[in-house]
N, C-alpha and C positions, 0 to 999 in steps of 0.2 A: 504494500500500500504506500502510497506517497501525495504529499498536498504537495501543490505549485504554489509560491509565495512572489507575486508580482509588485516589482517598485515599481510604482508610475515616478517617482519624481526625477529633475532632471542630474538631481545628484545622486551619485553613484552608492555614496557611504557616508548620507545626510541624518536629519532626523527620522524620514520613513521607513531608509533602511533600518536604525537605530531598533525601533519600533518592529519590523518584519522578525527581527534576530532575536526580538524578545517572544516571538507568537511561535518563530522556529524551537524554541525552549521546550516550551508546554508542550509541540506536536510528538518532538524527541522525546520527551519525557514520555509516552504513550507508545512508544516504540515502532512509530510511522515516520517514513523518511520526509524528510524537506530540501526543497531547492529553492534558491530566490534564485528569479530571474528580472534584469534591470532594462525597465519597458523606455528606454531613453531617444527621446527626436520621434516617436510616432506623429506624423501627419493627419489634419480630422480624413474624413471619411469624400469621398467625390460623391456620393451618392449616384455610382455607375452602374450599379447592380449586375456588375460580371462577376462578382463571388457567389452570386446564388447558382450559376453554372459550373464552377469551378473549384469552389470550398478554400480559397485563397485569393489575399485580394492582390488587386492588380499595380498596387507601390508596394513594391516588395523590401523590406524593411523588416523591426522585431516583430511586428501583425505577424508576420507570415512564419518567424523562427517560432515565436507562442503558441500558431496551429501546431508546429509539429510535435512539441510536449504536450496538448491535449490528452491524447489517446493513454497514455498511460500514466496521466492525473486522475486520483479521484475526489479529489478538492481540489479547492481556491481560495487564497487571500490576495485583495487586489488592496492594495496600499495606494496612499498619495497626500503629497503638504497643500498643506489648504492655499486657495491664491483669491482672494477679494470674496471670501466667502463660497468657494466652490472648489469643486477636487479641479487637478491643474489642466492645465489645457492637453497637454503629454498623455493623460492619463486618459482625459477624456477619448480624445483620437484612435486611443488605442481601444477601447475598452467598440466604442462604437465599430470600430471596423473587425473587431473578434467577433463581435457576437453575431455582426451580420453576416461573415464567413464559414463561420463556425462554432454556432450557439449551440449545434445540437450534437457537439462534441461534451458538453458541459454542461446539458441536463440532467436533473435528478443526479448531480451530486451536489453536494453543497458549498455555498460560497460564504464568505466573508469578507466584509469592508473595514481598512483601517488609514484613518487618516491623524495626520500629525498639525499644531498649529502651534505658532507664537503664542495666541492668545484669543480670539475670537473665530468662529466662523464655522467650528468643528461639526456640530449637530447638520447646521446646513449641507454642507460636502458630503459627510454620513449620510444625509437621507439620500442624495443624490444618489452615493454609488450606490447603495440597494438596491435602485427600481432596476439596474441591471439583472439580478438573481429573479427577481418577482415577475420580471416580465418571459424569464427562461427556464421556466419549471423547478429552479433550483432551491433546496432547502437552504434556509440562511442562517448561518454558523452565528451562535450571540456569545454574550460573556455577563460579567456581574455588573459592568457601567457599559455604557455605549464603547465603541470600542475606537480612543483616542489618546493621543498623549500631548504633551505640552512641551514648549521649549522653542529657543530662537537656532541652538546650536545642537549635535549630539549631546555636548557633555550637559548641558539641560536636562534634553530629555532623561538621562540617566538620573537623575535627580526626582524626577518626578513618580513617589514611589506607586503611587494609585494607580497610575495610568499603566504603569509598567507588566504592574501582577494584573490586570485586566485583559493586557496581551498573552501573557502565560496563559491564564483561564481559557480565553479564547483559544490558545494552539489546542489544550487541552481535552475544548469541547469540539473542536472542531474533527479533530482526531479522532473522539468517541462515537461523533457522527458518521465517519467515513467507517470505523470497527461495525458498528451496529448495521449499514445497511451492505458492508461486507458478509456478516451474518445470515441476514435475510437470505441472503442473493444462495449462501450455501444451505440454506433451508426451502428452495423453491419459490420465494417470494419474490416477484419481480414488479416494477416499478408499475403503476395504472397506464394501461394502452391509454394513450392521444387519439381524442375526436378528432376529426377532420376539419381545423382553424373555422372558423365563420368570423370571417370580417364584415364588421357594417360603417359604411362611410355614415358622415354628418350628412353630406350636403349632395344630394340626390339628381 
């Protein structure tokens, strides 16, 4: 078993990483592997829709190196520093152009959001990445606070003892999440067949 732990932000070994390393802890501790991978210069989305033929999009960058660790993730933690009250622009680009290439690599396992701030903004950015998981069938990994930490620099963040154990919790539960429907899966339980979409437009 193994979670994927994604930096969205554009530094490599900032405060997000800081915060990834501490949710990598808990996951370890449960004896499921962890990989971060650093999601850095993703470009937004063209809205081309040559990935819905392809399963890859067509700026080939880390969008495309993240498809190919899908298949043998069975989580996710998507990290990212907060920027004007919102997860970052990097993050965002990326996050949009995965899930339109390949959401349904990352169904029904479960995800989790973790974003880092100097000081304001955290709740907004959190709910943000969510509606990622919510809108892609995926159970969404929590912890004992919203799951964020504080600080201008690393050595901040490390300071910050609440936030910190909130990351642990989280590797932890997120880990129990991936054991449990690992379980399932060896008991014959398999995930609810998908209805066939029904989309309804507004404006007819």
């Amino acid at each position: 078993m193994k979670i994927l732990l994604v930096n969205g932000s554009p530094k490599a070994k900032g405060c997000t990483y800081t915060a990834l390393c501490e949710v990598k802890k808990g996951i370890e501790e449960m004896g499921v592997e962890a990989e971060i991978f650093h999601a850095a210069g993703a470009a937004g989305c063209l809205g081309c829709g040559a990935c819905a033929g392809t399963g890859k999009c067509v700026q080939d960058d880390c969008v495309n190196d993240a498809i190919k660790l899908l298949d043998e993730a069975d989580g996710f933690v998507f990290g990212t520093p907060v920027h004007y009250a919102a997860a970052s622009g990097s993050i965002t680009g990326f996050l949009d152009r995965l899930f339109y290439a390949a959401g349904s690599k990352m169904a029904f396992k479960p995800g989790a959001a973790v974003v880092s701030c100097r000081r304001g903004g955290a709740s907004a950015a959190f709910d943000q990445m969510i509606k990622y998981f919510t809108i892609n069938n995926m159970p969404v990994a929590s912890s004992q606070y919203w799951n964020m930490v504080h600080g201008n620099i690393p050595e901040e963040v490390l300071k910050d003892e609440e936030g910190l154990q909130t990351m642990r919790t989280l590797g932890r539960n997120i880990a129990w999440l991936v054991k449990c429907i690992a379980a399932a899966k060896e008991n014959g339980l398999e995930h609810p067949e998908l209805e066939k979409t029904v989309r309804t437009n507004f404006i007819r």
